[in-house]
C-alpha positions as CSV (number, residue, x, y, z in Angstrom):
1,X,-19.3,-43.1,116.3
2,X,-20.9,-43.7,119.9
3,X,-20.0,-46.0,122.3
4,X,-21.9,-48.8,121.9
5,X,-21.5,-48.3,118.2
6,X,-17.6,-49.3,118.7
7,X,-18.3,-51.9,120.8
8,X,-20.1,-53.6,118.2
9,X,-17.8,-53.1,115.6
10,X,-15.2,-54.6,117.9
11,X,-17.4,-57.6,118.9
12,X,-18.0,-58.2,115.1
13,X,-14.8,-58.0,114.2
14,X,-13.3,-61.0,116.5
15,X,-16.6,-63.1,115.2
16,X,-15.8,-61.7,111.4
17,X,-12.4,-63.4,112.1
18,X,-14.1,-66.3,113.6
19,X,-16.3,-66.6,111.4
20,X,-13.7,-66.4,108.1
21,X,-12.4,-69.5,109.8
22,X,-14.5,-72.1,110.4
23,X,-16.8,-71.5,107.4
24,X,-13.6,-72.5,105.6
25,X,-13.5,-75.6,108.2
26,X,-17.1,-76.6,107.8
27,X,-17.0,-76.1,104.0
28,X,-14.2,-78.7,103.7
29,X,-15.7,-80.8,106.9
30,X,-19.2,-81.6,105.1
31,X,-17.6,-82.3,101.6
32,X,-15.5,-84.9,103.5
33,X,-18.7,-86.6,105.2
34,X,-20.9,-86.1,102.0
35,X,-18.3,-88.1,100.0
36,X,-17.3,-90.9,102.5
37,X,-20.8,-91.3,104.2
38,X,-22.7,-91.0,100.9
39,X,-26.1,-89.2,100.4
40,X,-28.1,-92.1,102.3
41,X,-25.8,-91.7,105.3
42,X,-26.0,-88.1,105.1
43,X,-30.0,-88.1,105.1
44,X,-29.9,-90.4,107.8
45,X,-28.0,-88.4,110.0
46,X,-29.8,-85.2,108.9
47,X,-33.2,-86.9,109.2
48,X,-32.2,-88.4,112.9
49,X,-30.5,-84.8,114.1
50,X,-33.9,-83.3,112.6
51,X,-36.0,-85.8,115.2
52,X,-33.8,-84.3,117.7
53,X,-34.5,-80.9,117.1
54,X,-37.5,-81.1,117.7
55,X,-37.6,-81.5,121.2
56,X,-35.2,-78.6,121.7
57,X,-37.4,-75.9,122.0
58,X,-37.7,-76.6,125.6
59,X,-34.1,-75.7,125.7
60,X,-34.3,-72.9,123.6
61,X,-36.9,-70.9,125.6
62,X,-34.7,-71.2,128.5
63,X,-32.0,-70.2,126.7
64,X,-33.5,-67.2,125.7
65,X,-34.5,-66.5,129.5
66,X,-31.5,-66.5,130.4
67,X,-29.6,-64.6,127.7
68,X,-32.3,-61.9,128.2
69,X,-32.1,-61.8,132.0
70,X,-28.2,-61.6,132.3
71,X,-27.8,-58.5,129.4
72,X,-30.6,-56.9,131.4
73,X,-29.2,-56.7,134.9
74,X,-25.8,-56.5,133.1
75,X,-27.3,-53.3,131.6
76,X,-28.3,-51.8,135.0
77,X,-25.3,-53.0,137.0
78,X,-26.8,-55.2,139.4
79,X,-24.2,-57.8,140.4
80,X,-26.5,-59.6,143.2
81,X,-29.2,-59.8,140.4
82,X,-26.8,-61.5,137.9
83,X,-25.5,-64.0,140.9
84,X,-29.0,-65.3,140.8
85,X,-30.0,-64.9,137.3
86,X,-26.9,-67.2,136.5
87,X,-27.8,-70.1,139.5
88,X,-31.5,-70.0,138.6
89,X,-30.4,-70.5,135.0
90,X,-27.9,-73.6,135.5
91,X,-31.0,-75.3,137.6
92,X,-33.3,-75.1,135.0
93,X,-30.8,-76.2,132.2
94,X,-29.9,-78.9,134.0
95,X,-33.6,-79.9,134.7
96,X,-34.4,-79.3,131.1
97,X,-31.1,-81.5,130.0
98,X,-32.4,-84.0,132.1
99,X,-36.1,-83.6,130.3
100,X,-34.9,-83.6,126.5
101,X,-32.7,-86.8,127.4
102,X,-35.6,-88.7,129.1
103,X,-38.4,-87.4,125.8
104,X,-35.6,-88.2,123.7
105,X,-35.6,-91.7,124.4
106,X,-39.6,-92.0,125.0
107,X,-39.6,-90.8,121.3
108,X,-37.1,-93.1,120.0
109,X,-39.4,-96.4,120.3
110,X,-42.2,-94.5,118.7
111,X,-39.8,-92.6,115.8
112,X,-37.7,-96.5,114.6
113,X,-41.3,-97.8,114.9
114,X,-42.5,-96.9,111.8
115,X,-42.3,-92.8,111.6
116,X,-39.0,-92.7,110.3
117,X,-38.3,-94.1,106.6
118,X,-34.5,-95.9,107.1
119,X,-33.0,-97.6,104.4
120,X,-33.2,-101.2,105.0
121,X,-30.0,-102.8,106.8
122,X,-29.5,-99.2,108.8
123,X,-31.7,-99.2,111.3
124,X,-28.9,-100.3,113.6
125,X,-26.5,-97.1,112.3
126,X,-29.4,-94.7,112.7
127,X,-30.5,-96.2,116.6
128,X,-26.9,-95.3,117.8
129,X,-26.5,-92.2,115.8
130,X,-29.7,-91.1,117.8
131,X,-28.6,-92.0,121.5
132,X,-25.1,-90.3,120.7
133,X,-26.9,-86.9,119.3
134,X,-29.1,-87.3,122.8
135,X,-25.9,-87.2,124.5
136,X,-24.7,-84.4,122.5
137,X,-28.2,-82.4,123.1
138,X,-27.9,-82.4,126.8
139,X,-24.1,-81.2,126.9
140,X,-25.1,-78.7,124.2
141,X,-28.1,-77.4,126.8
142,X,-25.7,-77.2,130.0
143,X,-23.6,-74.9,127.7
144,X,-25.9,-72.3,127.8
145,X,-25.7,-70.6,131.1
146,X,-22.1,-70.1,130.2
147,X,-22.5,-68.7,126.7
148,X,-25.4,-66.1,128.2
149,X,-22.7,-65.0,130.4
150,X,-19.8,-64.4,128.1
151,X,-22.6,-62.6,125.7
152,X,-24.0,-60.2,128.8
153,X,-20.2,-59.4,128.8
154,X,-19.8,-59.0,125.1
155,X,-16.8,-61.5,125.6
156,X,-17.1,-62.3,121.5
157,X,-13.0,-63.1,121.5
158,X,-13.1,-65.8,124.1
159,X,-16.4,-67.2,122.4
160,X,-14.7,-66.8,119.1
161,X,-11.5,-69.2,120.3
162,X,-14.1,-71.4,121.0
163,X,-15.7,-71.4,118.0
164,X,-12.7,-72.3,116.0
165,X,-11.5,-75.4,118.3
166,X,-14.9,-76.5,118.1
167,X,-14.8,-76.1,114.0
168,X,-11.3,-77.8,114.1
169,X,-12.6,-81.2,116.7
170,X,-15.5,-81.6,113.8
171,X,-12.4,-81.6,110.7
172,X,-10.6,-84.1,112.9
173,X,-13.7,-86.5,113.4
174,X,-14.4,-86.3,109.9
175,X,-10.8,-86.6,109.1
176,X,-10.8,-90.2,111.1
177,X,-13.9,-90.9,109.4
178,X,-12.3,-91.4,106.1
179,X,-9.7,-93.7,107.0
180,X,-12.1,-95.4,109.5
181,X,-12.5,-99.3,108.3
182,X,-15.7,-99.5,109.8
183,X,-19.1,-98.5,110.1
184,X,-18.4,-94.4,109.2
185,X,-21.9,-93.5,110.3
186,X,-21.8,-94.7,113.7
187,X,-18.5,-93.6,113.9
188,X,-19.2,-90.0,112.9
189,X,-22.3,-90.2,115.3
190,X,-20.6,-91.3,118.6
191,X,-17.6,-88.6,117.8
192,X,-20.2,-86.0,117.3
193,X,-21.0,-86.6,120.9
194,X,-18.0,-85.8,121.9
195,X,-17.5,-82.1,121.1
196,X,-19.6,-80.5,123.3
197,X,-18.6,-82.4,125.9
198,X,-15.2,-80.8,125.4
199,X,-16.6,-77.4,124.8
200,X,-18.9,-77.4,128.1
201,X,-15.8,-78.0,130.2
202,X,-13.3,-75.5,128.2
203,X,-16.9,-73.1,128.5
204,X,-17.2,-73.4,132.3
205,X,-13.2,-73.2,133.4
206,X,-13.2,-69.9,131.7
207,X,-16.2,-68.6,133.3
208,X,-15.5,-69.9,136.4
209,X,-12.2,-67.8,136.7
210,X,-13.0,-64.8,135.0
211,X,-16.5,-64.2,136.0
212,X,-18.0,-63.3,139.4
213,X,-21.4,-64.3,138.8
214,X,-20.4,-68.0,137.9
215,X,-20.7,-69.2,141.4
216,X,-23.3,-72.0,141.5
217,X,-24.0,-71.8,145.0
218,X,-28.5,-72.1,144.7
219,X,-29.0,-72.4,148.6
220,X,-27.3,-68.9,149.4
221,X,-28.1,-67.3,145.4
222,X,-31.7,-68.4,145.0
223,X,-34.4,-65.2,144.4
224,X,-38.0,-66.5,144.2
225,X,-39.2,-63.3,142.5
226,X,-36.4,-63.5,139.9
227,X,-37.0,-67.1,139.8
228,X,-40.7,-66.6,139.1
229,X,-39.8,-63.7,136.3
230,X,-37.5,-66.1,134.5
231,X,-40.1,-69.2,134.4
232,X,-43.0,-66.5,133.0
233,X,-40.5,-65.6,129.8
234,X,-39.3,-68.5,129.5
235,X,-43.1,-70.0,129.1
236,X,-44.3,-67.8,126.2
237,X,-40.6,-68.3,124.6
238,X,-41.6,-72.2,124.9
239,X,-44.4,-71.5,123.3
240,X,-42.7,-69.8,120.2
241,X,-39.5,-71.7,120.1
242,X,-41.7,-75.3,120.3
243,X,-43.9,-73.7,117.7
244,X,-40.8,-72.9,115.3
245,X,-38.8,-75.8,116.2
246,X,-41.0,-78.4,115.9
247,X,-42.7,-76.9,112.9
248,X,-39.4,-76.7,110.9
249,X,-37.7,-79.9,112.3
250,X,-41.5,-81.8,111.8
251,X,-41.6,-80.6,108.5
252,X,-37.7,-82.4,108.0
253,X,-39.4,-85.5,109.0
254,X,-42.5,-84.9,106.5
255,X,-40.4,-84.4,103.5
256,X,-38.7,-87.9,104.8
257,X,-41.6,-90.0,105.1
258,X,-42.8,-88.7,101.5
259,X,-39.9,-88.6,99.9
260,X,-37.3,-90.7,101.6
261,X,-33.9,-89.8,103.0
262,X,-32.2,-88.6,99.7
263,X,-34.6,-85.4,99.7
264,X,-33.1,-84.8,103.5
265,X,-30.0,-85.3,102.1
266,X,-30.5,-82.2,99.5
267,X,-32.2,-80.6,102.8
268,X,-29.2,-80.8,104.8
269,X,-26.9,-79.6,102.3
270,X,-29.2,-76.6,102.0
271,X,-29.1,-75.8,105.6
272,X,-25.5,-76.6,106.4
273,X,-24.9,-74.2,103.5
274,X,-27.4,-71.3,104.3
275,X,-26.1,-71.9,107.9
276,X,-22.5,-71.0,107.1
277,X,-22.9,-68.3,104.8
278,X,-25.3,-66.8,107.9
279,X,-21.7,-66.6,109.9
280,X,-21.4,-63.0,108.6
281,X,-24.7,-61.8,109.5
282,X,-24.7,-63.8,113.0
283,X,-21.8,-62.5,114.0
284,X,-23.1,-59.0,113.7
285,X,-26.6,-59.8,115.5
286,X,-24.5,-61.6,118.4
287,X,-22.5,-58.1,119.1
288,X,-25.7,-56.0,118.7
289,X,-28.9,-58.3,120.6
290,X,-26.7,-57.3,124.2
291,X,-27.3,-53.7,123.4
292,X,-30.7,-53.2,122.3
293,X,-31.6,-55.5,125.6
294,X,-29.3,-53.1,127.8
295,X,-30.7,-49.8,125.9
296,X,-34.1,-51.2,127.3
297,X,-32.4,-51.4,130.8
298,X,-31.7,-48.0,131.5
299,X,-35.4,-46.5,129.6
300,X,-33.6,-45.6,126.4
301,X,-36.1,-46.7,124.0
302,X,-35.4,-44.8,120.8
303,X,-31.9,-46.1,121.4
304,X,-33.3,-49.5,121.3
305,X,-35.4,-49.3,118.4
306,X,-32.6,-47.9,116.4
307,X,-30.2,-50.6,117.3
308,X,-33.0,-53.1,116.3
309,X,-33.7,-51.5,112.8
310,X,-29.9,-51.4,112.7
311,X,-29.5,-55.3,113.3
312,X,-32.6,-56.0,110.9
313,X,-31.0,-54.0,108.0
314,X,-27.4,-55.1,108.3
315,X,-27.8,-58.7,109.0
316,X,-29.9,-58.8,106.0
317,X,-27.3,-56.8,103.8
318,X,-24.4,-59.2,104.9
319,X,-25.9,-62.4,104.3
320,X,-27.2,-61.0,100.6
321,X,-23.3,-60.0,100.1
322,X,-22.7,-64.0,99.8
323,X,-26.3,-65.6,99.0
324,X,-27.4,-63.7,96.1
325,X,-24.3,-64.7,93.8
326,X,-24.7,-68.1,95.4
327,X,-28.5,-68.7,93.8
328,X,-27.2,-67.3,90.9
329,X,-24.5,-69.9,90.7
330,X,-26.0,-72.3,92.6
331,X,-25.7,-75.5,90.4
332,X,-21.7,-74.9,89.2
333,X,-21.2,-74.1,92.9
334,X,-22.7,-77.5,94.0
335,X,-21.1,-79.3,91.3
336,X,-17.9,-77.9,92.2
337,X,-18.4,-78.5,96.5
338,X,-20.1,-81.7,96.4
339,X,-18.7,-85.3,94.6
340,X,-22.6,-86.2,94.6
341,X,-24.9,-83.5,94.4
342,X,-28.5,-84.6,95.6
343,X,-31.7,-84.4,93.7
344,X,-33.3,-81.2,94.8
345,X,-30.4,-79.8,95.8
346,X,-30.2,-76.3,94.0
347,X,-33.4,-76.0,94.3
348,X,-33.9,-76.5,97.6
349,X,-30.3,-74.3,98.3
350,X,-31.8,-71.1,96.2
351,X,-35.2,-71.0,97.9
352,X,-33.8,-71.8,101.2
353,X,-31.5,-68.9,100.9
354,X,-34.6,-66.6,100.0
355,X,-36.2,-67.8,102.8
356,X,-33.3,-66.8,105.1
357,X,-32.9,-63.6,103.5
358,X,-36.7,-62.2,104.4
359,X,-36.0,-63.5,107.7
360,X,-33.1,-61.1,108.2
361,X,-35.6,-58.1,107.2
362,X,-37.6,-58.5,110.7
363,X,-34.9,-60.9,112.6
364,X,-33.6,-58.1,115.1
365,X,-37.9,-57.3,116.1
366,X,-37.8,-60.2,118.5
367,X,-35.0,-59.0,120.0
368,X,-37.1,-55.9,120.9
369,X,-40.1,-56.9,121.7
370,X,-38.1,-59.6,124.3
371,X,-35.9,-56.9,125.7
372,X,-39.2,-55.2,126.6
373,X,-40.2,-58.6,128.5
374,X,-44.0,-58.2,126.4
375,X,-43.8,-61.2,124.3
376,X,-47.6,-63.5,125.3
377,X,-49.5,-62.4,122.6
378,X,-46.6,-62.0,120.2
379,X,-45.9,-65.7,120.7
380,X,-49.5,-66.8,120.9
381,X,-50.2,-65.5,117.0
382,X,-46.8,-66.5,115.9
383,X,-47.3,-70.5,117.1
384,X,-50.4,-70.7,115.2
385,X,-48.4,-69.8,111.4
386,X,-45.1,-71.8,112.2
387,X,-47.4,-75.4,113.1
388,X,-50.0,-74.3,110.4
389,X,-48.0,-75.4,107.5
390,X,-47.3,-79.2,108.9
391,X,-51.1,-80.1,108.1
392,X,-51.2,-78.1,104.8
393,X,-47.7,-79.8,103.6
394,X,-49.1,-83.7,104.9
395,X,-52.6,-82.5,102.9
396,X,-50.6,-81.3,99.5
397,X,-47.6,-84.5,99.9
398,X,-50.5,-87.0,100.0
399,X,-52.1,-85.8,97.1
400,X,-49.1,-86.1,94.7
401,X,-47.7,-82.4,95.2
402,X,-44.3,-81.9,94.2
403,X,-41.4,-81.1,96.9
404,X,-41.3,-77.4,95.7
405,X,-44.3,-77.0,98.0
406,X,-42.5,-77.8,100.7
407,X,-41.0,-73.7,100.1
408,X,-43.6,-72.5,98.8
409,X,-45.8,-72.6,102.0
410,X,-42.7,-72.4,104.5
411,X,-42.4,-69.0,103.0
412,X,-45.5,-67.8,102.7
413,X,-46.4,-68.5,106.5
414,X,-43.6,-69.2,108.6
415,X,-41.4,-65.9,107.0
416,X,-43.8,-63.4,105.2
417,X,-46.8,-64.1,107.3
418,X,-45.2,-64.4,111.0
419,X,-43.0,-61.1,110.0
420,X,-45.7,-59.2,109.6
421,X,-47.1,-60.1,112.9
422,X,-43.7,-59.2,114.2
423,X,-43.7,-55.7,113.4
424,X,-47.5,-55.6,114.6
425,X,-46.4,-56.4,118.2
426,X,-43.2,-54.1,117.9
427,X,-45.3,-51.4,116.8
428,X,-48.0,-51.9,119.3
429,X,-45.5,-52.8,122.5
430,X,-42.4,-51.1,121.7
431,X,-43.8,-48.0,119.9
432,X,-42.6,-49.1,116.5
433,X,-43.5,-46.9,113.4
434,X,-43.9,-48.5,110.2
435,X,-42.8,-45.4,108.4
436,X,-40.2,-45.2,110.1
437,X,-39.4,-49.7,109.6
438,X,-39.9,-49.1,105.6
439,X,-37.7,-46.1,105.6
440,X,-34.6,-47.4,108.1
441,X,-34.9,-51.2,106.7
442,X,-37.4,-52.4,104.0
443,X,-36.4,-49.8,101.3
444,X,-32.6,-50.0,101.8
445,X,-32.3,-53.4,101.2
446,X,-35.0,-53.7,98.6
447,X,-33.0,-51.7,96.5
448,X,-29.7,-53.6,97.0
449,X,-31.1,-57.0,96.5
450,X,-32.7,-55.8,93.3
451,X,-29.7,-54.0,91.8
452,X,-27.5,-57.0,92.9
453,X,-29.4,-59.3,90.8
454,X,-30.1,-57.1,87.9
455,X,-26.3,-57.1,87.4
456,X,-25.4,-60.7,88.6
457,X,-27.5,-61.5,85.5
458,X,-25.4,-60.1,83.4
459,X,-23.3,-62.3,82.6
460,X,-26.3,-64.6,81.3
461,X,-26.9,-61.9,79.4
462,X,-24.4,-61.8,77.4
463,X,-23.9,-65.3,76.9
464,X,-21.6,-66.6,79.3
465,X,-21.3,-70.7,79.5
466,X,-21.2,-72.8,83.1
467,X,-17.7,-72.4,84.3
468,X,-15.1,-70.4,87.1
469,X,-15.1,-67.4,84.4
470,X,-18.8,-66.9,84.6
471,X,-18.8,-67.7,88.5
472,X,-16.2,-64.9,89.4
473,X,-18.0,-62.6,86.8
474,X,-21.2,-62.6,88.8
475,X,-19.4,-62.3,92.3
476,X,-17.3,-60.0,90.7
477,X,-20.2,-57.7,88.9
478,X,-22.7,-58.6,92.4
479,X,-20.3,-57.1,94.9
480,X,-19.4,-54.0,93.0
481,X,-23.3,-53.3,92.7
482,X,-23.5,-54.2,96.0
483,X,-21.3,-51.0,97.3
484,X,-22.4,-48.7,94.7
485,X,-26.2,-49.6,96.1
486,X,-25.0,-49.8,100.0
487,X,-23.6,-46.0,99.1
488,X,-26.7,-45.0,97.2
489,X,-29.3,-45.7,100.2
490,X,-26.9,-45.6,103.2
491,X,-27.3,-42.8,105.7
492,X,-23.4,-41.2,106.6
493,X,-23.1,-43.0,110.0
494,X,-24.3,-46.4,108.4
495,X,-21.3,-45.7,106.3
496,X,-19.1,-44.9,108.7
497,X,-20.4,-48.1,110.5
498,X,-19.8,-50.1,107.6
499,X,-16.2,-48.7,107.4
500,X,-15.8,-49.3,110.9
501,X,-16.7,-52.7,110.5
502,X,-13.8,-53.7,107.3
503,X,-11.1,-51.8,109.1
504,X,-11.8,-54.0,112.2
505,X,-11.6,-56.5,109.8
506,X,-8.4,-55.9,108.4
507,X,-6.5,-54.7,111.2
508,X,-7.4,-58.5,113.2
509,X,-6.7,-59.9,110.2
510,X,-2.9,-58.1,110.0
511,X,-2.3,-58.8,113.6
């Protein structure tokens, strides 16, 4: 196994362990606030956070400047480089904090003016749950400069630690909220705020000490030419990230003022879920992206492709390990998690898990084609199909379609569509071959996903009722064709990756 291939399994094992933690912590967390804020409150606050969202993609592109910035100079070794790719970044994240807070709070008279549907009598709750998530945004974006730095260092046990206390503040806020006498959505809201507050100061100490580059000194650090680099990515990544954010977030706020906030309600639970049982495969794509960026670095191309075919085809086959047995058992799973399940819910839970799983089959291409620093025209084609399906949604909703829509054309355009334009511009910029995509990625996991639900069936099959004996049965007979598949189509090293990747497992898990 190479180098950077036992650094990654490494990295993924601290996240695996991470990861096997505060899933656990979030599962428990959301039944909590689902059961003592109730579905209305929980659409609210899903339906607010959503507004939010929106405006994030000015953070995001920035984000993704700087992340790609610090793995590349962190690639080639060039510690004056990263001094000023790090003070450049905490000057624009603190200008674009000070931007989201100040749109934020524009948008709020136009959003409680008539764009958002809010049950009456909790217009107040949903006002103050909205200035404490704008508080929450702008600590969130001044994290970032310090999490690009612990990535560019493939720090993942640090940024692990931190992702459990972070899990363990959210238990403990919704832990007060169900003994709180009062108002449990404002309550939840203002604590919310909170957290990254805490996790920005534990973030930077850290840094601080154990990092060279973190010296925010702008006067003495400040390259113009660097400076002017970052701002040109960081512009087309606006352009994609406002495109995608605001296309999935505006589509949030669609659904709401169509259907009302019980249909966010089965939204959020869809996301929060698909979110968590994502851990797996973003814990892997968090240890490879730092690679394929500093395989670009020093010219080694091939190198970089393979890494990104790599992170495309595993992220894909670790987030099928959970999701496919979960839309098979999606409504005795819900029943089981949730005191109230919401209309739409398993629905909404089984195609938003498809969704996410064709996502994974391209996910590690961006990573590529940003590592090569080429990404105007791949961002220009990819705006148009994540915005396009806001119109066509608002057309269908007002003439009486039905929420399954909402999937339907989310799929088809922002997933199958803007994937395919993906591999164009890899092929075209980063000397992709689609033989080669279809052969590495495509075909391997086609012929998991299709074996894993051929058996997961069975027990249908055969007549099994609703209950825990059918549920393990499917996880049961889904995993076991999951390894005999993974074995099947698997090259030896991918094997010996895999491996590589449980006994990491293990062994954190023993110590």
């Amino acid at each position: 196994m190479s180098q950077a291939a036992e650094r990654i399994v490494k990295n993924s094992g601290y996240l695996f362990i991470k990861m096997g933690i505060t899933v656990f912590i979030t599962f428990f967390t959301t039944r909590l606030i689902m059961q003592y804020l109730g579905a209305s409150d929980f659409g609210i606050f899903n339906v607010v956070g959503g507004s939010i969202g929106m405006l994030l993609f000015l953070n995001v592109a920035m984000a993704q400047a700087s992340q790609r910035f610090l793995n590349y100079e962190e690639g080639r070794g060039e510690k004056d480089a990263q001094l000023s790719v790090f003070n450049i970044s905490v000057v624009f994240h603190l200008g674009v904090a000070l931007i989201i807070a100040i749109a934020l709070v524009v948008a709020g008279f136009f959003l409680f003016d008539g764009i958002l549907t809010i049950p009456p009598g909790r217009e107040k709750a949903a006002v103050i749950v909205y200035a404490s998530l704008i508080v929450s945004t702008v600590f969130t974006v001044m994290t970032v400069p310090y999490d690009a730095v612990m990535n560019a260092h493939e720090n993942m046990l640090y940024y692990s630690i931190i992702g459990v206390v972070e899990s363990l503040l959210k238990l403990g806020v919704a832990l007060l909220v169900t003994v709180w006498g009062g108002d449990r959505l404002i309550l939840y809201g203002i604590l919310m705020a909170v957290i990254p507050l805490l996790t920005l100061t534990i973030m930077r100490i850290y840094c601080k000490r154990h990092y060279s580059e973190c010296r925010f000194r702008p006067r003495r650090y400040w390259d113009g030419k660097k400076c002017r680099e970052m701002v040109s990515f960081a512009g087309w990544h606006f352009l994609g990230s406002f495109s995608s954010v605001v296309g999935n977030n505006a589509m949030g706020i669609v659904l709401n003022h169509y259907f009302g906030t019980l249909l966010n309600a089965a939204y959020g639970v869809a996301s929060q879920l698909t979110g968590q049982l994502m851990a797996f495969s973003n814990s892997m794509l968090k240890a490879v992206n730092p690679v394929i960026v500093k395989r670009e670095a020093v010219g080694e191309r091939e190198d970089m492709l393979h890494f990104s075919y790599m992170g495309c085809k595993y992220s894909y086959l670790l987030f099928c390990i959970f999701s496919i047995p979960f839309i098979i058992e999606a409504p005795f799973v819900l029943n089981v998690w949730l005191t109230e399940v919401p209309a739409w819910a398993v629905a909404f839970v089984r195609l938003q898990f498809i969704r996410t799983l064709l996502e994974q089959m391209t996910i590690s291409m961006h990573t590529a084609l940003a590592a090569r620093g080429l990404i105007k025209q791949y961002n220009l084609a990819s705006a148009f199909f994540f915005l396009l399906p806001i119109p066509i949604l608002c057309l269908l909703f007002s003439n009486g379609a039905s929420p399954w829509w909402y999937y339907i054309v989310n799929i088809a355009l922002m997933v199958v569509v803007e994937g395919l334009v993906k591999l164009y511009f890899c092929h075209r910029l980063c000397g992709l071959r689609y033989g080669s995509f279809i052969k590495e990625v495509f075909f391997p996991v086609t012929v998991v996903t299709g074996t894993m639900f051929v058996a997961g069936y069975i027990p249908f099959i055969l007549g099994m009722g609703e209950g825990w004996l059918r549920a393990v049965a499917v996880l049961s007979l889904t995993l076991i064709s999951f390894v005999l598949a993974c074995k099947a189509v698997l090259s030896g090293s991918e094997k010996a990756l895999f491996k590589g990747f449980i006994r990491k497992f293990i062994k954190k898990r023993a110590d």
